[in-house]
C-alpha positions in Angstrom: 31.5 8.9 -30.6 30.7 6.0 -28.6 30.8 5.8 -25.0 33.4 3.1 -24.6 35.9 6.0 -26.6 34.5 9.1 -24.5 34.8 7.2 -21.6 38.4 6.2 -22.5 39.1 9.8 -23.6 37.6 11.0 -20.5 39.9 9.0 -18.2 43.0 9.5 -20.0 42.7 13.1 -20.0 42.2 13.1 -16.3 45.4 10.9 -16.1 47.6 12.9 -18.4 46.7 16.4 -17.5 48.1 15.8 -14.2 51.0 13.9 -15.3 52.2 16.4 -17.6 51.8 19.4 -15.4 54.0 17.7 -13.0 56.2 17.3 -15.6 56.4 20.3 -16.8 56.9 21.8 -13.2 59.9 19.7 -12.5 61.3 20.7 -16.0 61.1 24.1 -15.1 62.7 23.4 -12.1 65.4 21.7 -13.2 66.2 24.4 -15.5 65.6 27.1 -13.5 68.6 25.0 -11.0 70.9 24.6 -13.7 70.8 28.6 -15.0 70.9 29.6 -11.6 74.5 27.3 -11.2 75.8 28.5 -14.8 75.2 32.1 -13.6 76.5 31.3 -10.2 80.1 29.6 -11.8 80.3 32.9 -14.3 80.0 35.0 -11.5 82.5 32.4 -9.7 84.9 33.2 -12.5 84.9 36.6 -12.9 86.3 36.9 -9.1 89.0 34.6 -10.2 90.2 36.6 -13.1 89.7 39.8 -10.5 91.9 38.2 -8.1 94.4 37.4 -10.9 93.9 41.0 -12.2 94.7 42.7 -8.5 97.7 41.0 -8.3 99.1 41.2 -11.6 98.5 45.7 -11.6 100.7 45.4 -8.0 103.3 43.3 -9.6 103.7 45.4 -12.4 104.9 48.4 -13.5 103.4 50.8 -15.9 99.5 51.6 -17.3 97.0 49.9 -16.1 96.9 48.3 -20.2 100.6 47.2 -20.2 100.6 45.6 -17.4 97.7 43.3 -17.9 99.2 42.8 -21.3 102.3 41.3 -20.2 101.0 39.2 -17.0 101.7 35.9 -18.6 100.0 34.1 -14.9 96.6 36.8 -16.1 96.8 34.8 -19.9 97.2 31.5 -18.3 94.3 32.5 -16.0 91.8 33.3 -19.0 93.4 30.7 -20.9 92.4 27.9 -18.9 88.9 29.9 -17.7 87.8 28.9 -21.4 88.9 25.7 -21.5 88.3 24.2 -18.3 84.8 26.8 -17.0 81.2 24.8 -17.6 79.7 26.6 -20.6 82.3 29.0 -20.9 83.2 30.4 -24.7 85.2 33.5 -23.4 87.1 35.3 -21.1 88.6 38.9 -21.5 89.4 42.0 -19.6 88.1 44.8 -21.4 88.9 48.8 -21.4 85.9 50.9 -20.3 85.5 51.3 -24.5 84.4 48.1 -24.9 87.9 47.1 -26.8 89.4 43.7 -26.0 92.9 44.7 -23.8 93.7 40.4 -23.1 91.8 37.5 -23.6 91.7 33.8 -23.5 94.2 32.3 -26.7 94.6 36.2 -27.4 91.7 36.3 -29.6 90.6 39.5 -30.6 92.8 41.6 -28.9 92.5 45.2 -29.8 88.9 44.6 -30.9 85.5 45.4 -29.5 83.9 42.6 -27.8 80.8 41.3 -30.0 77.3 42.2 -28.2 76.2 39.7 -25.3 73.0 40.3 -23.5 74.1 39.9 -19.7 73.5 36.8 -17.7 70.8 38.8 -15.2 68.5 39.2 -17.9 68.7 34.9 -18.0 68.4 34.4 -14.0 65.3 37.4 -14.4 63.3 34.8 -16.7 63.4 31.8 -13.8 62.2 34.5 -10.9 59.2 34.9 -12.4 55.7 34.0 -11.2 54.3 32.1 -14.2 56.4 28.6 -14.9 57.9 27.7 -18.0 58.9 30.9 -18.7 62.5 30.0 -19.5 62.2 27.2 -21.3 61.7 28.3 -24.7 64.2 30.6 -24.3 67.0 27.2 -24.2 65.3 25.7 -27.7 68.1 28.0 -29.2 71.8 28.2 -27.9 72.3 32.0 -27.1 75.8 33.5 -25.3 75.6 35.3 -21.9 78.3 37.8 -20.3 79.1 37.9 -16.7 80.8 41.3 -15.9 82.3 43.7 -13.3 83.8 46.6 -13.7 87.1 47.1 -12.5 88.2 51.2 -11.1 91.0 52.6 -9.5 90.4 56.0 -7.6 86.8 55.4 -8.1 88.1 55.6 -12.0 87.1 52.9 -14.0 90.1 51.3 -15.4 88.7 47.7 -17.0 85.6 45.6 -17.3 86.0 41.3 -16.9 84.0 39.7 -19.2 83.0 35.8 -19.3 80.9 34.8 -21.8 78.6 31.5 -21.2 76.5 29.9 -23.3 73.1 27.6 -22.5 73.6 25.2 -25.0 74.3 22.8 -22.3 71.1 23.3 -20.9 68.9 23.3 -23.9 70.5 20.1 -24.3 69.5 18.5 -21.1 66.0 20.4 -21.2 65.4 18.8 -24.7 66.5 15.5 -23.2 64.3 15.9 -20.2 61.4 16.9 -22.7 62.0 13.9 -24.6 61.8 11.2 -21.9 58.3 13.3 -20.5 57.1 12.6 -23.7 58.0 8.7 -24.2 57.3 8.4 -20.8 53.5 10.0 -21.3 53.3 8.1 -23.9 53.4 4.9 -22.4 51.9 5.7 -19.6 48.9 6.3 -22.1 48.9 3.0 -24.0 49.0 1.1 -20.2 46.2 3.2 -19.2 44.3 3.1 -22.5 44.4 -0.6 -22.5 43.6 -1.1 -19.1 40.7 1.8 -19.5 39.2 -0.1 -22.8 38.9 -3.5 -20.4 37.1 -1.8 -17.6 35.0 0.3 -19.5 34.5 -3.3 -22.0 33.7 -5.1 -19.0 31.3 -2.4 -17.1 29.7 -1.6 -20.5 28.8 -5.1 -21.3 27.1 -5.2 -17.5 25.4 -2.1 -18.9 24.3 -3.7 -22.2 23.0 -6.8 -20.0 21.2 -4.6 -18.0 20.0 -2.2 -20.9 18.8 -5.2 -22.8 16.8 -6.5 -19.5 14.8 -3.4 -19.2 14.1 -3.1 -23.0 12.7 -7.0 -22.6 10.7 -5.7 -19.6 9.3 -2.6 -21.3 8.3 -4.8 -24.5 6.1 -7.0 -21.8 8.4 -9.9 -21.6 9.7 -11.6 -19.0 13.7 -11.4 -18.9 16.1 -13.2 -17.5 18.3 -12.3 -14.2 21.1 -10.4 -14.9 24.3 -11.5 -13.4 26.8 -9.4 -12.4 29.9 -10.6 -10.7 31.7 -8.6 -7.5 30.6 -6.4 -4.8 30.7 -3.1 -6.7 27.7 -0.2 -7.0 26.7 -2.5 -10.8 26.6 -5.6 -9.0 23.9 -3.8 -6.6 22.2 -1.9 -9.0 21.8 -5.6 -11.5 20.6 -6.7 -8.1 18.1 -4.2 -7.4 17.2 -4.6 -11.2 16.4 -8.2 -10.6 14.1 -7.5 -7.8 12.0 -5.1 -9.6 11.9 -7.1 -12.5 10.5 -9.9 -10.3 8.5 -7.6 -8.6 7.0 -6.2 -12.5 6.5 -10.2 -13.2 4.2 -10.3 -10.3 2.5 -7.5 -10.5 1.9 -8.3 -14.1 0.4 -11.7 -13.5 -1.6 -10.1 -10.6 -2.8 -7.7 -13.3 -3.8 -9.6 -15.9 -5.7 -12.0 -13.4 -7.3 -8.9 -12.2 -7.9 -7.5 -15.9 -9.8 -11.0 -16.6 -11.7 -10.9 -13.8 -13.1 -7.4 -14.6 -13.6 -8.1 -18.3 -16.0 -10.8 -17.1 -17.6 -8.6 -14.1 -18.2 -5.8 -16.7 -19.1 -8.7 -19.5 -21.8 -9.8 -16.7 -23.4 -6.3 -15.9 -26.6 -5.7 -17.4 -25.6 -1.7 -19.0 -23.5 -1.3 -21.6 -20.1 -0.9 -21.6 -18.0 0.1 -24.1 -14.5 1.6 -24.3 -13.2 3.5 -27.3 -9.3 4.2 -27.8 -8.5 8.0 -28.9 -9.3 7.6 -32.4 -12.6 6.3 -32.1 -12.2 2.4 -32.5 -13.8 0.1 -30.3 -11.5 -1.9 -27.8 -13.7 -3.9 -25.9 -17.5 -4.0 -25.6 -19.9 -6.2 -23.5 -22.7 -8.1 -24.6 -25.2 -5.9 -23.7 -23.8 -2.6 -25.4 -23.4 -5.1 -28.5 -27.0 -5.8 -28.7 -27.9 -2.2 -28.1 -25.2 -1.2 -30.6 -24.7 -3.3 -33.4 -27.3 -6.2 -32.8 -26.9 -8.0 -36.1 -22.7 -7.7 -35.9 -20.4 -10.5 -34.8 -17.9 -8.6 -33.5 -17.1 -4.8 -33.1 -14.0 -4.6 -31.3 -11.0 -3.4 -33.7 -13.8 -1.2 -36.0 -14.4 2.2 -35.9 -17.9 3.1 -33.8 -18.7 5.8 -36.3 -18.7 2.7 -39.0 -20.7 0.6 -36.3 -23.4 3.2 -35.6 -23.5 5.0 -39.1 -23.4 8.6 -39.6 -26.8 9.8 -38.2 -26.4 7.5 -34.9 -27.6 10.6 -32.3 -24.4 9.2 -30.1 -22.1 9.8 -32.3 -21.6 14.1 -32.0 -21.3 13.3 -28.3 -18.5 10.7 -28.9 -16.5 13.1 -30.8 -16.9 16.0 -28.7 -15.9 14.2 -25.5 -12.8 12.8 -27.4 -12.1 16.5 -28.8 -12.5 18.4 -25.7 -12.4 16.1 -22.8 -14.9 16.8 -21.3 -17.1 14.4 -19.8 -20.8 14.1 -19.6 -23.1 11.8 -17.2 -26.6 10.7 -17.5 -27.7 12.8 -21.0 -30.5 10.9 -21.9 -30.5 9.6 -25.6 -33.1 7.8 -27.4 -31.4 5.6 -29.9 -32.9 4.3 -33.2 -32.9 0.6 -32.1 -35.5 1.7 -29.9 -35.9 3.2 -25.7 -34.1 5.6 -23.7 -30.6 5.5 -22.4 -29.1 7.6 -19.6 -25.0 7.5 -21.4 -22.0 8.6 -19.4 -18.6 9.1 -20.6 -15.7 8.8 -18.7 -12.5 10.0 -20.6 -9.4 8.0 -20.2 -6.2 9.7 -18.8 -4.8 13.3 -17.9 -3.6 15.1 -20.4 -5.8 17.7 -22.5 -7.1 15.1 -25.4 -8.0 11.8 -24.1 -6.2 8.8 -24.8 -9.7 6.5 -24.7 -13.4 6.8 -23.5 -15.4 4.4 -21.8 -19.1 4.9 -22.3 -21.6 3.3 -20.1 -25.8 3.1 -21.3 -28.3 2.9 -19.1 -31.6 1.6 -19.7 -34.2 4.1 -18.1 -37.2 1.5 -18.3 -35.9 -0.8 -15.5 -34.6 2.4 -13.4 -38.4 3.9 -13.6 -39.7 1.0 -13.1 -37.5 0.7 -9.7 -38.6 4.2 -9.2 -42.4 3.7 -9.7 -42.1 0.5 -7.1 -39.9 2.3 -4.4 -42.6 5.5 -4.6 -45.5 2.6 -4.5 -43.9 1.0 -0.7 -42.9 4.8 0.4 -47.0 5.5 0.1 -48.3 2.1 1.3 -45.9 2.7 4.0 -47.0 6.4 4.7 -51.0 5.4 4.1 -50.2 2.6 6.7 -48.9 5.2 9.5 -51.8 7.5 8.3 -54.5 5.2 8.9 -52.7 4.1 11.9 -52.6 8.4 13.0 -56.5 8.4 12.0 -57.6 4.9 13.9 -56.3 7.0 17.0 -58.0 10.3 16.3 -61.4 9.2 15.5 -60.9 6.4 18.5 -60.9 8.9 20.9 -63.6 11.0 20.2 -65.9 8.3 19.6 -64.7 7.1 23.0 -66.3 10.6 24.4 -69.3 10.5 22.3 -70.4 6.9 23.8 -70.0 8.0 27.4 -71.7 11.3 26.8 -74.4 9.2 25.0 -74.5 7.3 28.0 -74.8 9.9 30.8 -77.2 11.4 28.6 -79.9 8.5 28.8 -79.2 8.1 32.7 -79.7 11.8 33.5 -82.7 11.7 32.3 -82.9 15.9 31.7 -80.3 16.6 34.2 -77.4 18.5 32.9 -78.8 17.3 29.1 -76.8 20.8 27.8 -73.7 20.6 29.3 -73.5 17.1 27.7 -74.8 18.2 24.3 -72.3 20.5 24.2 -69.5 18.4 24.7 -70.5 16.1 22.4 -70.7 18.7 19.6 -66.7 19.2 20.1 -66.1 15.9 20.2 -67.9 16.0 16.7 -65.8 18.7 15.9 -62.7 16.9 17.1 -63.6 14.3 14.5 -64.7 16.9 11.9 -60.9 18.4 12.4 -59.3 15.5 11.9 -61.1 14.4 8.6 -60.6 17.5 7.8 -56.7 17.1 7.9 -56.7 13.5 6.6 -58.3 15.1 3.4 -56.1 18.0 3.4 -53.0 15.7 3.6 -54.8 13.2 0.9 -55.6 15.4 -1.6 -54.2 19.2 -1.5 -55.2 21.8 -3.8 -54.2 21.8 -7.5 -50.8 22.6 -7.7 -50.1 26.6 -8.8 -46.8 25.9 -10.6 -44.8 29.4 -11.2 -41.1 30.3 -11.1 -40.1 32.5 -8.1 -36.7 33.6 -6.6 -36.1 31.8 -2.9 -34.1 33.9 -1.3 -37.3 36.4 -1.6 -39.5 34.0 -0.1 -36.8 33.5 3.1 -36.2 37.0 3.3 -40.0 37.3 3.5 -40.2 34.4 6.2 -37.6 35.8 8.0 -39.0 39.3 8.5 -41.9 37.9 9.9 -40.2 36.6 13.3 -40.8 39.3 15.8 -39.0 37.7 18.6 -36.3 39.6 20.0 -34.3 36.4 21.6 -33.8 35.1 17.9 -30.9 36.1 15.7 -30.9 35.6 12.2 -28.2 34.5 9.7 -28.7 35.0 6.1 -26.3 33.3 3.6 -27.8 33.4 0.3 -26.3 32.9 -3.2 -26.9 35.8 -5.5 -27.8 35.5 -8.8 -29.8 32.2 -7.5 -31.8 30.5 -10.6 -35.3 30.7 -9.9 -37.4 27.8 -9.3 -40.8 26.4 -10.1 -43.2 25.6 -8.1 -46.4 26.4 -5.9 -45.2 29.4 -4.2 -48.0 29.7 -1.3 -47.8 25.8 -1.0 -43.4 26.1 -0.4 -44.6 29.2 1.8 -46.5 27.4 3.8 -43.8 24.1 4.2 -40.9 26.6 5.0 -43.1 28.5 7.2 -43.5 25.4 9.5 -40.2 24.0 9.7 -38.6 27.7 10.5 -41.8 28.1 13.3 -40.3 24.5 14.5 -37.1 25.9 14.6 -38.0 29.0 16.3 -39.6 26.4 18.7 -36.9 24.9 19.4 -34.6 27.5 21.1 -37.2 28.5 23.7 -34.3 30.7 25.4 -33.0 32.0 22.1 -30.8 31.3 19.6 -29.7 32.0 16.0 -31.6 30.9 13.2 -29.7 30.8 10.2 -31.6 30.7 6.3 -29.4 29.7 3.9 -29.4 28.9 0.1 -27.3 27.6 -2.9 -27.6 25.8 -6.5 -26.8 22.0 -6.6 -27.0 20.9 -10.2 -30.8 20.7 -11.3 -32.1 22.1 -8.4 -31.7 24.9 -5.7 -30.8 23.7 -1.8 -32.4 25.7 0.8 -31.5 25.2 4.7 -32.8 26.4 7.6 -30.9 25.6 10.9 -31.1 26.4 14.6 -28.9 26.2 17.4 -31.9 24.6 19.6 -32.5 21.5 21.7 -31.7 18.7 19.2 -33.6 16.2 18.3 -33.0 12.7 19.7 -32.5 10.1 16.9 -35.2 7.6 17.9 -37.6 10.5 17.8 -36.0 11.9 14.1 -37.2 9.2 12.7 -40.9 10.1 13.5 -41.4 13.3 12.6 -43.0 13.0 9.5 -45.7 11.0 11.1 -49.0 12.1 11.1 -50.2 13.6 14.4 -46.7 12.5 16.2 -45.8 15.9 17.8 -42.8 16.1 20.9 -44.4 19.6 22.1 -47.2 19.9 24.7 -50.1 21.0 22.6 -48.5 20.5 19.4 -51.1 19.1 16.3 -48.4 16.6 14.9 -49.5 17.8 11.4 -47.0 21.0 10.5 -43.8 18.6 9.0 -45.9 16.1 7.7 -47.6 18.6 5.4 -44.4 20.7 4.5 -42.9 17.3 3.4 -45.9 16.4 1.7 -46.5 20.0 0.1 -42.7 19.8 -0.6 -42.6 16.4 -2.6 -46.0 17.5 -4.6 -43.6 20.0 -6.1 -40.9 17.1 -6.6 -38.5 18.5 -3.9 -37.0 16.3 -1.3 -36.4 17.3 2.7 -34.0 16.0 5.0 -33.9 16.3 8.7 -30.3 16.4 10.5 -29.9 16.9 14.0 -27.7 16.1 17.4 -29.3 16.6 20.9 -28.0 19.7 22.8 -26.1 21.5 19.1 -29.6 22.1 17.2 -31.2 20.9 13.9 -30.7 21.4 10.3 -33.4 21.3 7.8 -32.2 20.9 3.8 -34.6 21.7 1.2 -33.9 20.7 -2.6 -36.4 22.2 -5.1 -36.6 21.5 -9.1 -35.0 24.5 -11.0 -37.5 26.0 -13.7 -35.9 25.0 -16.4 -35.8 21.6 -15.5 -39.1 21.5 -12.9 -40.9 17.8 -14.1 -44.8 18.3 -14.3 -46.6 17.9 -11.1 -47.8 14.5 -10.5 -51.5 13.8 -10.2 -53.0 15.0 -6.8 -54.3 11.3 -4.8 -57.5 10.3 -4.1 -58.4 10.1 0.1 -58.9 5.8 -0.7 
C-alpha cells in the first residue's frame, strides 16, 4: 500500500470512528426516549380504561363480568384507545384466566388473549449500562402489553391490557440509521478528497526533498528545494537547504584538501601505498612505484598480489593484516629489488575486517646513515667536554709540580722531602686522572649475559644500610630477562642509587622500580631528595662536573657510558625541592644488538 492511501486510510478512520460513535450514541438515545414515551402512554392508558372501569362496576348492577359487558361508555373507551393511542393494537379487560371479558371492536371476546411479553421487559433493555442494546431489538416489529390488575376485597376481579407495538420506532430508528449512513458517507468522500490533496501536496514536498538527499548522497550538487508556507516542511526543506550548502562546502574544502595531500604524500621520499579491502591498489606514490613495480606504468586499479607476484615476502603480511586487522609497524623486510625496508600498516576503519590498508616503506640505509652521523656529533661533542675535563685535571697538577720544582731549586736542601713528597701526589693526581680518561675511553670487553633486573635492584637495594632511607619496590613479575654486562649495569645502577641516596641527606624514600616497554625493559630509580636545578641537569654527564663538596665528577658519566656500551639509554628528570627520577631502558635478550666495538683513548 502506498503511503498517500495509508495516510488517507489513516485520517479517515480517525475521522469516522468518532463520527459514528457519536452517532450511534444519539441513536440510542433517541430510541431509548421514544420507548420510554410508548411505555409511558400505555401506562397512560391503562389508568384511563381503570378510570372508565371504576365507574362503570358503581354504575352497574350485577357480576363484576356483566357489568363491564354492558358499559357501552367502557366499549367506547377501548374502542377509541385502539384507534386513536400511538402504537396501540389492543385494548381489553381481561378475567384473572387470561380470557378476553370486553375489548376494543369486540374482538375476541370470550377468548384467551394471545401471549405478549410485557412492556418492562422493553424499558429494562434502554437502562442498561452498555449502549445500543435496544436497537436490534426494533429491526423487527414485536407487540408489548401494559397491564394492571384490577381486585376487589383484595380479590382479583380483572386484568387491563393494552397492547403496543414498536413498529413505529423501528421505523424512525431505521430512518435515523439511514441518514448516519449517507451522512458518513459524504462526510468521507469530502474528507477523502480533501485528505488525497494534502497528503498529494505534502508528499510531493517529501518527494522533492527525498530526491535532494538521494542527489546529495550520489555526490552531486542538488538544487534548493522550495517549499511554500510557514509549516514544520517549509523548515525542515529549509534546514535541508542549509546542510546541503553546508555538504557543498565541505566537499569542495575536501577535495582541495584531498589534492593537497595526494601531492604532499606524492612528494615524500617513503612509500606510500593504500590498498582497498580486497587487495587492489588505490593510489601509490612514486616512490613505492619504483620500489614496487619499477618497470610498470601504472598500478593503481590492479591487484598488489599481481603487481608483486606470488613469492613477493610482503605479500603474507598484506593478507594477514587485511584478514585479522591487525596492524604491524616497523617489521623490517628485505625485498627482492634489493635493501631493507622498515613497512607499517595501518588498517583503514573500525569494524573487525578492514575496509583498506595503507602501507608505508621505509628505507633503513638513509635512517642508519642519520643514525651513524647523529652517534658521530654526540662523541665529537662528548670527546670535546672530555678533553676540555682533562685540560683541567692535568692543568692543575702540573701547576703544583712547577712551583714545587721551583721551591725545590731555591731551598737548596731545605725541606727537599716535604716537597718531594708532594710532588709524588701531584703525580698521582695526574696518574688518577689518566687513569679515568682511559677507563671512560676504553672499558673492559663487554661480558654480555641475560640476567633478571629485578634481582640485581633487589641486590642493590639490600645493600643500603641507612636507617633514614625507605625503600619502595615496584617490580613487574614475570620481567623478560635482559642481556647485557651484568657487573658493568651493576656498577651504573650502583652510582645513580648512591646519588640518590645522596641526595636526601635528612632522609627520604628511595623507590626502584621496573617494567617491560616493547624491546626493552625500563628500570627507574627515584628519590624524594633536593632536586636538581635545570641549568645544572644539563651537566651531569660531564666529565669531572660534580655539585657535592668532594665529589670525583666521574660516577654518572661512567654509568651512562657503561649503560650505552650495552645499547641502553638513561634519562635524568628532576624538579628542585620534589626529588629526581632516573629511567633506565635496557635491550631485552631476545632482541639485545651485538655490542659495539670498545673506542680507542685518540
Amino acid at each position: 500500500m502506498r503511503l498517500r492511501t495509508r495516510l488517507a486510510a489513516l485520517f479517515l478512520v480517525l475521522l469516522l470512528v468518532p463520527i459514528l460513535s457519536m452517532s450511534l450514541i444519539a441513536l440510542d438515545y433517541i430510541v431509548s426516549m421514544m420507548i420510554e414515551d410508548l411505555s409511558h402512554s400505555a401506562d397512560l392508558m391503562v389508568e384511563q380504561i381503570f378510570e372508565g372501569m371504576r365507574l362503570a362496576l358503581v354504575q352497574g348492577k350485577g357480576g363484576v363480568n356483566d357489568v363491564l359487558k354492558k358499559s357501552d361508555s367502557l366499549a367506547k373507551l377501548l374502542d377509541s384507545t385502539q384507534a386513536f393511542g400511538p402504537a396501540v393494537v389492543s385494548a381489553a379487560i381481561l378475567a384473572p384466566d387470561g380470557t378476553v371479558i370486553v375489548s376494543a371492536h369486540g374482538e375476541a371476546e370470550g377468548k384467551p388473549e394471545p401471549a405478549m411479553p410485557p412492556v418492562s421487559e422493553l424499558e429494562a433493555l434502554t437502562s442498561r449500562w452498555w449502549l445500543f442494546a435496544s436497537i436490534p431489538r426494533l429491526l423487527t416489529a414485536d407487540v408489548y402489553a401494559a397491564r394492571r390488575e384490577v381486585s376487589i376485597d383484595n380479590k382479583p376481579v380483572a386484568v387491563i391490557s393494552v397492547g403496543v407495538t414498536t413498529a413505529l420506532i423501528g421505523d424512525r430508528a431505521r430512518h435515523l440509521l439511514l441518514v448516519m449512513l449517507m451522512t458518513a458517507a459524504l462526510v468521507t468522500a469530502v474528507a477523502w478528497l480533501a485528505i488525497s490533496l494534502v497528503a498529494n501536496r505534502i508528499l510531493r514536498q517529501l518527494a522533492e526533498l527525498s530526491q535532494g538527499l538521494e542527489q546529495l548522497a550520489a555526490g552531486g550538487s542538488p538544487a534548493e528545494v522550495q517549499v511554500a508556507g510557514q509549516d514544520e516542511l517549509s523548515t525542515l526543506a529549509e534546514k535541508f537547504n542549509e546542510l546541503s550548502r553546508q555538504v557543498r562546502s565541505d566537499r569542495a574544502r575536501l577535495d582541495s584538501g584531498k589534492t593537497h595531500l595526494f601531492d604532499v604524500v606524492r612528494s615524500i621520499q617513503d612509500a606510500v601505498t593504500l590498498l582497498d579491502a580486497q587487495g587492489v591498489v588505490l593510489f601509490a606514490n612514486k616512490a613505492a612505484r619504483d620500489k614496487l613495480a619499477p618497470d610498470a606504468s601504472a598500478i593503481e586499479g590492479a591487484p598488489l598480489a599481481s603487481i608483486l607476484g606470488r613469492e613477493h615476502p610482503l605479500l603474507p603480511l598484506v593478507q594477514t593484516t587485511l584478514e585479522t586487522g591487525t596492524e604491524a609497524h616497523d617489521v623490517p623486510v628485505e625485498l627482492p629489488s634489493g635493501g631493507t625496508f622498515l613497512v607499517s600498516f595501518f588498517r583503514m576503519g573500525q569494524e573487525r575486517k578492514p575496509a583498506g590498508l595503507l602501507i608505508v616503506l621505509r628505507d633503513l640505509e638513509p635512517v642508519i646513515e642519520l643514525e651513524t652521523a647523529l652517534d658521530s656529533s654526540t662523541q665529537l661533542a662528548r670527546l670535546g667536554t672530555l678533553i676540555s675535563g682533562m685540560a683541567h685535571q692535568l692543568r692543575s697538577p702540573l701547576h703544583g709540580m712547577n712551583l714545587r720544582l721551583e721551591l725545590l731549586r731555591e731551598s737548596r736542601g731545605e725541606g727537599v722531602d716535604r716537597h718531594v713528597d708532594k710532588l709524588r701526589q701531584d703525580v698521582d693526581r695526574l696518574d688518577s686522572a689518566i687513569e679515568a680518561i682511559l677507563r671512560f675511553m676504553r672499558p673492559a670487553d663487554l661480558k654480555l649475559a641475560d640476567f633478571n633486573v629485578n634481582e640485581l635492584l633487589t641486590e642493590l637495594g639490600a645493600r643500603i644500610k641507612d636507617d633514614r632511607i625507605s625503600i619502595q619496590s615496584h617490580l613487574a613479575p614475570d620481567l623478560t630477562p635482559v642481556r647485557a654486562d651484568r657487573a658493568m649495569i651493576s656498577e651504573a645502577l650502583a652510582n645513580v642509587i648512591t646519588n640518590a641516596v645522596q641526595a636526601m641527606p635528612q632522609g627520604g624514600t628511595l623507590t626502584l622500580a621496573s617494567k617491560p616497554n616493547g624491546a626493552s625493559v625500563e628500570v627507574e630509580i627515584a628519590d624524594d631528595g633536593v632536586g636538581i636545578p635545570k641549568e645544572k641537569l644539563e651537566r651531569i654527564f660531564d666529565l669531572y662536573y660534580t655539585t657535592k663538596p668532594g665529589g670525583s665528577g666521574l660516577g654518572l658519566p661512567f654509568a651512562m657510558r657503561a649503560i650505552e656500551l650495552n645499547r641502553g639509554k638513561i634519562e635524568f628528570k628532576s624538579e628542585p625541592g620534589r626529588g629526581t627520577v632516573c629511567t633506565i631502558a635496557l635491550p631485552i635478550a631476545a632482541d639485545a644488538p651485538a655490542p659495539p666495538p670498545a673506542a680507542s683513548p685518540g
